[in-house]
MARDRENKE-93237 format. One line per field, with one value per atom (N, C-alpha, C, O): residue number from 0; residue in one letter; atom name; x, y, z. Coordinates in pm, whole numbers. Each point is the difference from the previous one (the first is absolute). Layout:
BEGIN
n	(NUM; ...)
res	(A; ...)
atom	(CA; ...)
px	(X; ...)
py	(Y; ...)
pz	(Z; ...)
This chain:
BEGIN
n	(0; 0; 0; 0; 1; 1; 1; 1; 2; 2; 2; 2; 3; 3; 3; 3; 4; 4; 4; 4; 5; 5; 5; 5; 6; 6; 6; 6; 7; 7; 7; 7; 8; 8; 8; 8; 9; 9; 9; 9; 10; 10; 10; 10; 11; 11; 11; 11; 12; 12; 12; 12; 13; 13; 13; 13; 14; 14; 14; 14; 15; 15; 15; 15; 16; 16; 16; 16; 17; 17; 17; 17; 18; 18; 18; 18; 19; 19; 19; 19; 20; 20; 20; 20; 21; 21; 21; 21; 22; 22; 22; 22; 23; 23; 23; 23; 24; 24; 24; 24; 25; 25; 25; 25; 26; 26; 26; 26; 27; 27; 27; 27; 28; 28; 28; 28; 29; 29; 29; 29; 30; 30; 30; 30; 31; 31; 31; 31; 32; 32; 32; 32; 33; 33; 33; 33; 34; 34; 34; 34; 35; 35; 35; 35; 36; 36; 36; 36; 37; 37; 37; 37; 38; 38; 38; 38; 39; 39; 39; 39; 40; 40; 40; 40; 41; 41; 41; 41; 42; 42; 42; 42; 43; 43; 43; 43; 44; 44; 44; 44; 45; 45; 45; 45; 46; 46; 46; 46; 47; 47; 47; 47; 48; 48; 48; 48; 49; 49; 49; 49; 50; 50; 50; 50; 51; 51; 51; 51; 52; 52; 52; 52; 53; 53; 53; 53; 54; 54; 54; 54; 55; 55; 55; 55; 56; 56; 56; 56; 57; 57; 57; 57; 58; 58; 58; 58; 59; 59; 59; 59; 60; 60; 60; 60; 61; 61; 61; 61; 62; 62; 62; 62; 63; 63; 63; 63; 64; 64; 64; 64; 65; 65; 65; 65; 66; 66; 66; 66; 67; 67; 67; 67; 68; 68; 68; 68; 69; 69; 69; 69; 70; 70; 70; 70; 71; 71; 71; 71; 72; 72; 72; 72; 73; 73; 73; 73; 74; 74; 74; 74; 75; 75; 75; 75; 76; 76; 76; 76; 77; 77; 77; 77; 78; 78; 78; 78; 79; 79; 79; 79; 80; 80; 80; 80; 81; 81; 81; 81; 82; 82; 82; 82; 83; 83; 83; 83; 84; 84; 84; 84; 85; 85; 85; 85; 86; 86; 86; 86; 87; 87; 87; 87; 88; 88; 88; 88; 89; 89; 89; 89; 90; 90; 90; 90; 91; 91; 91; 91; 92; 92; 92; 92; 93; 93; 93; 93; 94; 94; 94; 94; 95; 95; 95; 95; 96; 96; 96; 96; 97; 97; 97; 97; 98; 98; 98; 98; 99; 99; 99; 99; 100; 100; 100; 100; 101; 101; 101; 101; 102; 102; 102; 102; 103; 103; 103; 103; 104; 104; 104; 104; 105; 105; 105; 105; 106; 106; 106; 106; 107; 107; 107; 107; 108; 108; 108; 108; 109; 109; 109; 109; 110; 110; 110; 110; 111; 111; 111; 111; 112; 112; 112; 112; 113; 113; 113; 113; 114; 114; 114; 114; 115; 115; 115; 115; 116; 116; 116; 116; 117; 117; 117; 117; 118; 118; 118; 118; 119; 119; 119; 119; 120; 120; 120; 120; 121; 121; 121; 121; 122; 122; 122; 122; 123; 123; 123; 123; 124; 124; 124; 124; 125; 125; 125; 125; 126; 126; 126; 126; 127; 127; 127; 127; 128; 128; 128; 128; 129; 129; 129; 129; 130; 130; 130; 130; 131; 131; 131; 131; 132; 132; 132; 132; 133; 133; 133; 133; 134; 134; 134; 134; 135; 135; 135; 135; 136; 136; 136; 136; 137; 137; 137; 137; 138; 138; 138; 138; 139; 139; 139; 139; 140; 140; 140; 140; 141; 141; 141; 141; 142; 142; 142; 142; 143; 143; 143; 143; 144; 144; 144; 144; 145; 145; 145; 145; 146; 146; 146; 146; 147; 147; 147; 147; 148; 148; 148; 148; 149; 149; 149; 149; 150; 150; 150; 150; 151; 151; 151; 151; 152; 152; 152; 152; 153; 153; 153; 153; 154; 154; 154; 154; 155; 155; 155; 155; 156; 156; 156; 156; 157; 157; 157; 157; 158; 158; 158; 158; 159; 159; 159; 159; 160; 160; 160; 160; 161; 161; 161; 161; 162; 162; 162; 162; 163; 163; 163; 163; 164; 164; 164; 164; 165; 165; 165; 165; 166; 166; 166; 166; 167; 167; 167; 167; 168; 168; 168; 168; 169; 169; 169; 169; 170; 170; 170; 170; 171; 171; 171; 171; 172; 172; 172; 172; 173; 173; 173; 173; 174; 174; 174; 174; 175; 175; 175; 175; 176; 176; 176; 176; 177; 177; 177; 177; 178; 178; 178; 178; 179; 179; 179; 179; 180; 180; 180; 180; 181; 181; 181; 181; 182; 182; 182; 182; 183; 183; 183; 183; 184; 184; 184; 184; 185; 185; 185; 185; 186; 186; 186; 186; 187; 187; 187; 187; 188; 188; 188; 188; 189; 189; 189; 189; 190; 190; 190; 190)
res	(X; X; X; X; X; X; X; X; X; X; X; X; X; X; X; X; X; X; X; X; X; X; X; X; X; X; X; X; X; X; X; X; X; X; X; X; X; X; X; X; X; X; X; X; X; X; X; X; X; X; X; X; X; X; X; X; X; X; X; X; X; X; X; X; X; X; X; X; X; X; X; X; X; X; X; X; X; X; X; X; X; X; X; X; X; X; X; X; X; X; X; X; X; X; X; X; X; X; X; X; X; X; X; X; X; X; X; X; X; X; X; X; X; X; X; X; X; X; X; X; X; X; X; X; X; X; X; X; X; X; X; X; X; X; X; X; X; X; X; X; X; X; X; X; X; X; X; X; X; X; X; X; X; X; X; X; X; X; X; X; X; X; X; X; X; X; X; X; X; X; X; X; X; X; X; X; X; X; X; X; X; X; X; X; X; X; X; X; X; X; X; X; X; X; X; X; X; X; X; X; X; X; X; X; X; X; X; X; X; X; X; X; X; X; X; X; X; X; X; X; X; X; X; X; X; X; X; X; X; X; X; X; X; X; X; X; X; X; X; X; X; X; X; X; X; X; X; X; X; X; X; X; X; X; X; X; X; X; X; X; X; X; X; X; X; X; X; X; X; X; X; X; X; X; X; X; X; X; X; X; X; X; X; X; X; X; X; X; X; X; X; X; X; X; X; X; X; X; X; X; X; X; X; X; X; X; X; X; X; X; X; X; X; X; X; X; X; X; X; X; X; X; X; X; X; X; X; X; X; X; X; X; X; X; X; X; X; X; X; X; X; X; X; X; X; X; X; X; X; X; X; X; X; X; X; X; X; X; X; X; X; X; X; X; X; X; X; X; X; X; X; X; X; X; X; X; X; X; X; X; X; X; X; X; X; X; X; X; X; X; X; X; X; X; X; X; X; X; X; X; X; X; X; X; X; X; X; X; X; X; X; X; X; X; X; X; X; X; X; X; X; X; X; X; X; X; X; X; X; X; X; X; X; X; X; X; X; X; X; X; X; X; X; X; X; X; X; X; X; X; X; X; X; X; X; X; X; X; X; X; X; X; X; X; X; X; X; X; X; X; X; X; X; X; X; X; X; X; X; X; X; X; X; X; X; X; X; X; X; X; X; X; X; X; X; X; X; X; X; X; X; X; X; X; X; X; X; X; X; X; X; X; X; X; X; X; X; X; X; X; X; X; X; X; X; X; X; X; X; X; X; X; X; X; X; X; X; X; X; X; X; X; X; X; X; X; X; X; X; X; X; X; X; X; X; X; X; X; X; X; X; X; X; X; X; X; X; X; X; X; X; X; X; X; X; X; X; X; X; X; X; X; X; X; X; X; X; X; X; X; X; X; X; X; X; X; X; X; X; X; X; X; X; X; X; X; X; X; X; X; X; X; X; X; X; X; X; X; X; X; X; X; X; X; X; X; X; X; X; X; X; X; X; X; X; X; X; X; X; X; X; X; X; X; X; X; X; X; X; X; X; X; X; X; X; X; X; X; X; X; X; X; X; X; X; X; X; X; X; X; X; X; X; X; X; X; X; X; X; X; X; X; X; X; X; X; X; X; X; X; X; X; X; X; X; X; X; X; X; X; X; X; X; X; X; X; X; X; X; X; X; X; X; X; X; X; X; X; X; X; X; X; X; X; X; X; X; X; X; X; X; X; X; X; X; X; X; X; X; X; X; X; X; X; X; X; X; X; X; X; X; X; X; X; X; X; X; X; X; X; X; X; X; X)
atom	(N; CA; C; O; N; CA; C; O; N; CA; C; O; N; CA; C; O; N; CA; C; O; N; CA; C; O; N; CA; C; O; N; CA; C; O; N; CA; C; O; N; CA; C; O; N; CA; C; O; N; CA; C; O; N; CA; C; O; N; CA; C; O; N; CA; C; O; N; CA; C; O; N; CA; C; O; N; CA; C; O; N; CA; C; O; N; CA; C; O; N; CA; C; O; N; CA; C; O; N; CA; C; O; N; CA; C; O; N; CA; C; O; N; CA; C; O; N; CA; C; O; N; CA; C; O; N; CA; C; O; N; CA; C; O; N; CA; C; O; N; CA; C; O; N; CA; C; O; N; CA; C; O; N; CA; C; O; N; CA; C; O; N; CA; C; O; N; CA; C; O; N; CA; C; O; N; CA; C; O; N; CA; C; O; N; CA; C; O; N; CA; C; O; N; CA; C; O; N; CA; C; O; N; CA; C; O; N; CA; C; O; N; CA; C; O; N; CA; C; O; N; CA; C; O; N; CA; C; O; N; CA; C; O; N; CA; C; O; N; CA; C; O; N; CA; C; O; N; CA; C; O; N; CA; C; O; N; CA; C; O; N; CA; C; O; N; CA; C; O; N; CA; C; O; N; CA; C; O; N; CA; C; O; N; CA; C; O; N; CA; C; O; N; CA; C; O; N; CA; C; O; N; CA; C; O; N; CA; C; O; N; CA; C; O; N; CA; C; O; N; CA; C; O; N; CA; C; O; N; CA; C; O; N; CA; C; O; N; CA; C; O; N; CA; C; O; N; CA; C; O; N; CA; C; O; N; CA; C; O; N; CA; C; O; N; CA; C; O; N; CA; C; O; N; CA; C; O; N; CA; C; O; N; CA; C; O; N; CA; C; O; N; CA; C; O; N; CA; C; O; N; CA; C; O; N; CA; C; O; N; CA; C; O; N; CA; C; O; N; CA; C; O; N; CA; C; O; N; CA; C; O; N; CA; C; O; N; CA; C; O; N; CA; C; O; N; CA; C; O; N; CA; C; O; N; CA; C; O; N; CA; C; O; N; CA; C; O; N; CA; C; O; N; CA; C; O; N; CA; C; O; N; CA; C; O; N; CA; C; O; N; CA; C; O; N; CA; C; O; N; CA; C; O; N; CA; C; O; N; CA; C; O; N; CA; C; O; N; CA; C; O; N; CA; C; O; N; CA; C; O; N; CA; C; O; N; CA; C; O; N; CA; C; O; N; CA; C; O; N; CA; C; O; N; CA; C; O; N; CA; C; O; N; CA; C; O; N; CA; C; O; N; CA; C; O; N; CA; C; O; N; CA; C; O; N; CA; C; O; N; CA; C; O; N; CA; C; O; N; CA; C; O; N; CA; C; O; N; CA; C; O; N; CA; C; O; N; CA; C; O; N; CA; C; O; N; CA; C; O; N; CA; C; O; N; CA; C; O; N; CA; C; O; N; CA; C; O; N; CA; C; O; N; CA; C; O; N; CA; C; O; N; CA; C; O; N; CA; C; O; N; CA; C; O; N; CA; C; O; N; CA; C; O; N; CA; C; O; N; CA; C; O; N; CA; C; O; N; CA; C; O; N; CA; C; O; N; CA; C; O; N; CA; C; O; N; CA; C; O; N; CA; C; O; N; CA; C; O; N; CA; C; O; N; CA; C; O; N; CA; C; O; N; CA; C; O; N; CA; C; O; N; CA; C; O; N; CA; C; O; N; CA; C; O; N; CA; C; O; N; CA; C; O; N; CA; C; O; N; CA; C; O; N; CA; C; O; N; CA; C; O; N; CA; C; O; N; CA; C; O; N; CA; C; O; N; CA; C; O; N; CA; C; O; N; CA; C; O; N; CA; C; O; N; CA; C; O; N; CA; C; O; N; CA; C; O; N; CA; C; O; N; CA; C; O; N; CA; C; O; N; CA; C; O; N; CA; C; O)
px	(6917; 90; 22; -98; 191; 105; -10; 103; -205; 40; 98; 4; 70; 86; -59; -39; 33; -73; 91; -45; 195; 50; 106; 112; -147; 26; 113; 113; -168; 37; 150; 93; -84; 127; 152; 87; -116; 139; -14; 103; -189; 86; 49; 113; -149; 30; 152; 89; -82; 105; 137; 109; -155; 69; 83; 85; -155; 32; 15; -20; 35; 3; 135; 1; 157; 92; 66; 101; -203; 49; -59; 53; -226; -78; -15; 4; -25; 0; -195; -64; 11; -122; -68; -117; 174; -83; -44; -85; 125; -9; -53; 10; -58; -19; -175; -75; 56; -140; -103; -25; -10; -97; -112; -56; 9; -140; -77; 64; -148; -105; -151; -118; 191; -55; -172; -85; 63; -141; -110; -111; 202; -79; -35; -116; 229; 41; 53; -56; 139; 33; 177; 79; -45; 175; 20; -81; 236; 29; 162; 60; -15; 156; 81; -19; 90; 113; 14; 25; -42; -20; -122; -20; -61; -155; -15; -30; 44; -21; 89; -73; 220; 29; -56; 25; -112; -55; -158; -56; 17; -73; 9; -85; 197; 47; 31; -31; 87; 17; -110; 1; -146; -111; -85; -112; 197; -75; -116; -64; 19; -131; -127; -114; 139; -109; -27; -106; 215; -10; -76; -121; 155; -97; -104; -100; 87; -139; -114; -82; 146; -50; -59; -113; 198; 7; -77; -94; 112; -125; -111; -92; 74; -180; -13; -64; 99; -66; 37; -80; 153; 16; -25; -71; 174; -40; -101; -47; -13; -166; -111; -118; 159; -103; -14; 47; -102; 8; -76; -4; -81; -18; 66; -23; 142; 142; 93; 105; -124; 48; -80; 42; -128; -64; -83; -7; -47; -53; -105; -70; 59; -137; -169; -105; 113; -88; -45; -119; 221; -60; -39; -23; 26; -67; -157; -62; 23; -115; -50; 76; -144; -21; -19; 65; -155; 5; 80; -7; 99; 179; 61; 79; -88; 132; -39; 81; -218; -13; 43; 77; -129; 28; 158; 65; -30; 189; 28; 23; -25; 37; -16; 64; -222; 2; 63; 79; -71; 85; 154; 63; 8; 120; 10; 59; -92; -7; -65; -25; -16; 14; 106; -8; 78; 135; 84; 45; -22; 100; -21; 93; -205; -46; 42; 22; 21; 48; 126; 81; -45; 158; 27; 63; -117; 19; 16; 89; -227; -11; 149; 53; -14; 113; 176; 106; -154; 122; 12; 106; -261; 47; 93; 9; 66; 85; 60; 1; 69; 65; 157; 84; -62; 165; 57; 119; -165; 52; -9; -107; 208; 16; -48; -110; 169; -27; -147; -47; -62; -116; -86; -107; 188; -85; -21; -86; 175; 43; -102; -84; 82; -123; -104; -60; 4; -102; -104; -122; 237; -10; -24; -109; 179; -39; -138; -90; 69; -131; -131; -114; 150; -89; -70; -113; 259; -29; -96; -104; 172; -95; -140; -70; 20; -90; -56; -29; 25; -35; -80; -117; 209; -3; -103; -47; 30; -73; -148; -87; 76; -133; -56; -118; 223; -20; -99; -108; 218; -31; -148; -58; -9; -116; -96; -108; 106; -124; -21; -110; 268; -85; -66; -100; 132; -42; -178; -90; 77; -106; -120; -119; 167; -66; -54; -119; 151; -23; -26; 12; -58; -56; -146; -15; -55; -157; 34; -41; 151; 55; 69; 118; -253; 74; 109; 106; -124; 97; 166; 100; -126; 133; 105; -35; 194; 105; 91; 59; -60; 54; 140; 73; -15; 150; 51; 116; -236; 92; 38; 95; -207; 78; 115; 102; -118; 134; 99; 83; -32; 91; 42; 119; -210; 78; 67; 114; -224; 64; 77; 57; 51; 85; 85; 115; -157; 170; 53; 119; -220; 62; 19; 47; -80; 2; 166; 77; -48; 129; 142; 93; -70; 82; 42; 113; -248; 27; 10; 54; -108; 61; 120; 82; -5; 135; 122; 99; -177; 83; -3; 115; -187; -15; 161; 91; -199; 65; 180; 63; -26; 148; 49; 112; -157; 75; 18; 59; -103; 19; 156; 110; -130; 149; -52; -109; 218; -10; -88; -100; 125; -44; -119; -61; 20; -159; -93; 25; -126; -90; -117; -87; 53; -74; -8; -86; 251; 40; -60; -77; 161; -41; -180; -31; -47; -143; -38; -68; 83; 19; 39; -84; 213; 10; -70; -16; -38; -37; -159; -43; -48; -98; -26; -116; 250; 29; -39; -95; 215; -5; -143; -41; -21; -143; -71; -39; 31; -77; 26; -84; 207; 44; -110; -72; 128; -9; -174; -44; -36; -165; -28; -92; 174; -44; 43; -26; 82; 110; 62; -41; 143; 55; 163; 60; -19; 161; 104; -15; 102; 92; 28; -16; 48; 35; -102; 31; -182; -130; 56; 51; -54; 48; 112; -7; 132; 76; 36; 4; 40; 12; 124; 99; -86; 79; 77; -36; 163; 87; 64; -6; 61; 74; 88; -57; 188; 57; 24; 56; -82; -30; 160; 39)
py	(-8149; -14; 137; 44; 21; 151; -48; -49; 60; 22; 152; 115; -199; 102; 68; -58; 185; 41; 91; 41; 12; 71; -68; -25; -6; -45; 128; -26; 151; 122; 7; -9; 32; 81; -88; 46; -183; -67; -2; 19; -35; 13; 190; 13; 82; 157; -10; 84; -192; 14; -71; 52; -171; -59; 81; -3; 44; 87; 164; 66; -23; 128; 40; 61; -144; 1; 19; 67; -166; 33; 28; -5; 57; 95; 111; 27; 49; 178; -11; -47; 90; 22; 82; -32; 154; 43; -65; 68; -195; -15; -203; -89; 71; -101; 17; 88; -184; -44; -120; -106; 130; -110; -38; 90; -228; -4; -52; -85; 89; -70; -84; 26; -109; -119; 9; 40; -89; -15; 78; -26; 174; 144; 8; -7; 25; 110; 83; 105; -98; 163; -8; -67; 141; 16; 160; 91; -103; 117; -40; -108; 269; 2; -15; 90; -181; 36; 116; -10; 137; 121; 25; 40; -67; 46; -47; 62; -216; -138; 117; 85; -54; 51; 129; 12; 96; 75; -30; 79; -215; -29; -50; -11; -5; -64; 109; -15; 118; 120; 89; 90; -140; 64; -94; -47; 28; -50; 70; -79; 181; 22; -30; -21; 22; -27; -153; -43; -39; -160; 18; -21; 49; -44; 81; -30; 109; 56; -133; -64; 70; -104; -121; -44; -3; -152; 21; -78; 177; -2; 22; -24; 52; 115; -147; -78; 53; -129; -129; -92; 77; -111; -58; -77; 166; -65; 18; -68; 199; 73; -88; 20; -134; -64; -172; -96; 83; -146; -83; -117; 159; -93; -76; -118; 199; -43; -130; -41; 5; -76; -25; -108; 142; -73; -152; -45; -8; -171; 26; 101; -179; 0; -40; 35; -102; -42; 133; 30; 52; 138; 142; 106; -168; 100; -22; -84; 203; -12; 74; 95; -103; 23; 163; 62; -20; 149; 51; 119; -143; 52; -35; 86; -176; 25; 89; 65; -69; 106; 135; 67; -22; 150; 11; 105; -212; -23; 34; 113; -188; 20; 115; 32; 11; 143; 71; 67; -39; 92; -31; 102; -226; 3; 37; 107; -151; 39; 141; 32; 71; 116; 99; 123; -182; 43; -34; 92; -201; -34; 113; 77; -68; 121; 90; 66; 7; 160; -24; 91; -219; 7; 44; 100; -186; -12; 175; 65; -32; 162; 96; 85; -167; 90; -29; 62; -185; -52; 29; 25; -31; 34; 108; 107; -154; 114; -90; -122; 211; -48; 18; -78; 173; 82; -71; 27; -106; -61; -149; -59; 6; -171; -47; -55; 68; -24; 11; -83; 195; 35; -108; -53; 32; -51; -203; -78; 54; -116; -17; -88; 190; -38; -22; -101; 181; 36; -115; -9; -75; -136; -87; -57; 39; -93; 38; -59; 139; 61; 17; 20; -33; 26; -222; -49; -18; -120; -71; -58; 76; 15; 21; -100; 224; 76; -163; -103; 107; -75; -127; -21; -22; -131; -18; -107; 244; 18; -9; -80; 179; 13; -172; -31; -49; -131; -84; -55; 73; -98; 51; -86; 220; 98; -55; -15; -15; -38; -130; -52; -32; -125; -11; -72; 123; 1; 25; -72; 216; 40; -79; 13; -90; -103; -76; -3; -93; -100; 56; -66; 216; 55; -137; -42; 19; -12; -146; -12; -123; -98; 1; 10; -25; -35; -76; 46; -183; -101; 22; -69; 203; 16; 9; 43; -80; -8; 139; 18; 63; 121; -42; 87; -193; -5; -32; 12; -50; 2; 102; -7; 160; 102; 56; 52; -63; 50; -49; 82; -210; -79; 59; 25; -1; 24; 151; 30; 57; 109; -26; 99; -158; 25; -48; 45; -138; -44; 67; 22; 56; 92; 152; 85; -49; 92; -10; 96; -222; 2; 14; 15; -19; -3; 175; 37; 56; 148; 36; 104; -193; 91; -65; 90; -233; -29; 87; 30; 6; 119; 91; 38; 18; 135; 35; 73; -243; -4; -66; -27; 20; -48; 127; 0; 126; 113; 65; 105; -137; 31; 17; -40; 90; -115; -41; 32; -138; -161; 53; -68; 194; 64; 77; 50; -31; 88; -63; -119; 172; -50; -2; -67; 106; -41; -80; -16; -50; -63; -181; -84; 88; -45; -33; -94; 135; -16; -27; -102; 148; -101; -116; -87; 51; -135; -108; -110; 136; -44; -51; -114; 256; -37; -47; -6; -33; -75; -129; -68; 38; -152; -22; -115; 178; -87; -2; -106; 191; 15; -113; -29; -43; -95; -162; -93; 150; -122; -32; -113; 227; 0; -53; -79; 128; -31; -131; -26; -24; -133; 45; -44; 136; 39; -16; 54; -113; -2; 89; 63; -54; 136; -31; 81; -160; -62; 91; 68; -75; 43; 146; 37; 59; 146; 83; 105; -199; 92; 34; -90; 233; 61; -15; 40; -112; -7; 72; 0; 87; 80; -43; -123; 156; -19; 109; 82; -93; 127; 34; -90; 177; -12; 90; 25)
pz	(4852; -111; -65; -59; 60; -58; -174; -47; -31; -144; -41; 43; -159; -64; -111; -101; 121; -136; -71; -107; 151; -74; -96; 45; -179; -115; -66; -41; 42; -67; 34; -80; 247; 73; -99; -74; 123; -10; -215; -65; 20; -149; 23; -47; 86; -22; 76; -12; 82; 97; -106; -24; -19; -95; -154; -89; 130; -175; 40; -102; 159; 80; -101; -107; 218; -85; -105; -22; -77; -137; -95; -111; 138; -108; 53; 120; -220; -11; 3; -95; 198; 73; -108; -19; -73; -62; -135; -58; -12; -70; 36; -84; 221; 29; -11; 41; -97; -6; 70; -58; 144; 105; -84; -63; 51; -41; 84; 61; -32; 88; -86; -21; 0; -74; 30; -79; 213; 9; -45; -46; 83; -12; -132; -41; -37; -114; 30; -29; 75; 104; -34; 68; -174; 13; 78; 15; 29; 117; -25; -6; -9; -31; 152; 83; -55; 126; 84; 120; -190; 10; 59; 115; -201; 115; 81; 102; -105; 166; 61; 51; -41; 70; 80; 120; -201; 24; 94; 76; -114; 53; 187; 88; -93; 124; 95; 118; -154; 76; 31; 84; -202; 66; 111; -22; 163; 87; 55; 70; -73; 17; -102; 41; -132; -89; 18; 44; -85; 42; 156; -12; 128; 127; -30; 65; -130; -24; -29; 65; -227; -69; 51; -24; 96; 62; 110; 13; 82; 114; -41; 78; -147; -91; -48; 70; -140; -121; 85; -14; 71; 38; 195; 64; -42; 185; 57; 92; -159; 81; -79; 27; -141; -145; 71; -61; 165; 62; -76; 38; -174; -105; -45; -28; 12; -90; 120; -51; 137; 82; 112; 42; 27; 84; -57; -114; 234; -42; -80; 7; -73; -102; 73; -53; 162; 141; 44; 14; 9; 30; -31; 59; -217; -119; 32; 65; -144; -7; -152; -20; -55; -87; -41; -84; 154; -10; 43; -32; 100; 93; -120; -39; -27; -132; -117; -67; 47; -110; 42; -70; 193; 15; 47; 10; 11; 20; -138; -43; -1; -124; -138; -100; 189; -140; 74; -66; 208; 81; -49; -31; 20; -79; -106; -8; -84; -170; 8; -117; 206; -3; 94; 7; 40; 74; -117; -68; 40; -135; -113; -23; -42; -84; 21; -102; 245; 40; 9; -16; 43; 27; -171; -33; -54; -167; -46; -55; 110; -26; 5; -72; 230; -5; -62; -4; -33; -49; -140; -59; -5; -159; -25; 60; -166; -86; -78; 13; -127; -116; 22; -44; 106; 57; 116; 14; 70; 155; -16; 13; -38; -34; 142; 4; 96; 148; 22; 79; -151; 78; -104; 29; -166; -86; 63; -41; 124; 28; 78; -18; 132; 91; -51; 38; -137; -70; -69; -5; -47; -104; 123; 1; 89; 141; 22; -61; 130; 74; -106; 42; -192; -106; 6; 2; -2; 1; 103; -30; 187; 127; -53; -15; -18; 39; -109; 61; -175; -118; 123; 30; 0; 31; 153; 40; 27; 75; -74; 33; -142; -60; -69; -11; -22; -28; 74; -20; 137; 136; 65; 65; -78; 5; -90; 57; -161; -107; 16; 20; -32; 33; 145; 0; 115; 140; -21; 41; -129; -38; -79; 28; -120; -89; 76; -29; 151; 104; 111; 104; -100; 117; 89; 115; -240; 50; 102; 115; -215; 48; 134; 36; 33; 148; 15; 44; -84; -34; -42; 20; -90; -76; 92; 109; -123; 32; -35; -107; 209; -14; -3; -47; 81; 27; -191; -40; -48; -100; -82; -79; 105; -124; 121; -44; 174; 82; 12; 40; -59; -40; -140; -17; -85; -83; -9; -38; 87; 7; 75; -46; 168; 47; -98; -6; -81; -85; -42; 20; -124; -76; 64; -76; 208; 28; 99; 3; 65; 81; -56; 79; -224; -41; -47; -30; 35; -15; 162; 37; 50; 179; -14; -12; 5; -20; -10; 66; -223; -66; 74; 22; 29; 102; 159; 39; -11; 108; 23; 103; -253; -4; 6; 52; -88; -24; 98; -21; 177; 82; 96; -39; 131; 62; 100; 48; 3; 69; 134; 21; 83; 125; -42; 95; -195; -46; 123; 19; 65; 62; -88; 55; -153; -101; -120; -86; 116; -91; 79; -45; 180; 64; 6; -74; 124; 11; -154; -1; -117; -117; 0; -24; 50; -25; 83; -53; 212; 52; -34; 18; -85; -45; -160; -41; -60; -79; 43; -36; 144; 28; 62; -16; 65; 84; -149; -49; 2; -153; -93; -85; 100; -76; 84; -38; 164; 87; -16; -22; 38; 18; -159; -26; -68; -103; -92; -117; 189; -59; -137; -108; 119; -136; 28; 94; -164; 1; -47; -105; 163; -84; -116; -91; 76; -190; -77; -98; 166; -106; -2; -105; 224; 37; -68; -64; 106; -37; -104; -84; 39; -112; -58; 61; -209; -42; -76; -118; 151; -80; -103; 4; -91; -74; -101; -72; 80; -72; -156; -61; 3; -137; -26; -115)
């Protein structure tokens, strides 16, 4: 089953026409995260940083989508501080106050990283509990974490081969984890 995850393209496509981009405002509800027409756009033309991003944190991160059967407990902690410290350097280099575009990544990859260190303490707390069910702080970190690769990976274009191997390891991530796109996708809205 081919889930649809690009929500973004067709409203930017819709309204292209008849709003003026610099003065258009995106919000991204789930996040907190607003971004002017102008920067998404700027963001979209930086296709290297996006496959950066998305291969580092995401396709090489088989926490984030592989089966929960074939976790193992000490493989997700050091997955995971190993993510939430790649996210951290990406952050490093994204901070600034002057680059709307670098600040965008910044707030993404600041959120990620967050939500990595989450999914890490509680993993950590229930270390000793054999018993414990690793599939529930990874389930959740994927909820809240698929809707910032979403975002990532809409800004791509349609032939990206990294755009590609994203969406592909979206959908098994969905599929291993029983999560529906309704829960995922990121909701825009124009201010």
């Amino acid at each position: 089953m081919k889930m649809i995850f690009d929500t973004l393209q067709p409203l930017l496509t819709t309204i292209s026409a008849t709003a003026d981009f610099t003065t258009l405002i995106l919000n991204l509800k789930q996040l907190g995260i607003k971004i002017s027409g102008k920067t998404l756009q700027g963001v979209q033309k930086d296709k290297q940083t996006l496959a950066d991003v998305l291969n580092e944190c995401f396709n090489r991160k088989e926490v984030l989508w592989q089966r929960f059967d074939w976790e193992n407990g000490d493989w997700c902690y050091n997955s995971l501080v190993g993510l939430q410290r790649k996210c951290d350097e990406y952050c490093g280099q994204f901070l600034t106050t002057s680059d709307d575009k670098q600040y965008f990544f910044y707030q993404l990859l600041r959120l990620w990283g967050n939500n990595c260190n989450e999914a890490y303490k509680e993993l950590y707390r229930n270390k000793d509990n054999h018993k414990y069910d690793l599939s529930k702080p990874l389930r959740k970190l994927r909820v809240k974490t698929y809707p910032i690769i979403i975002t990532l990976v809409q800004q791509l274009p349609e032939n990206d081969l990294i755009k590609q191997e994203s969406m592909q390891r979206l959908e098994k991530g969905c599929e291993n984890s029983r999560i529906k796109i309704k829960q995922i996708l990121p909701e825009w809205s124009i201010e």
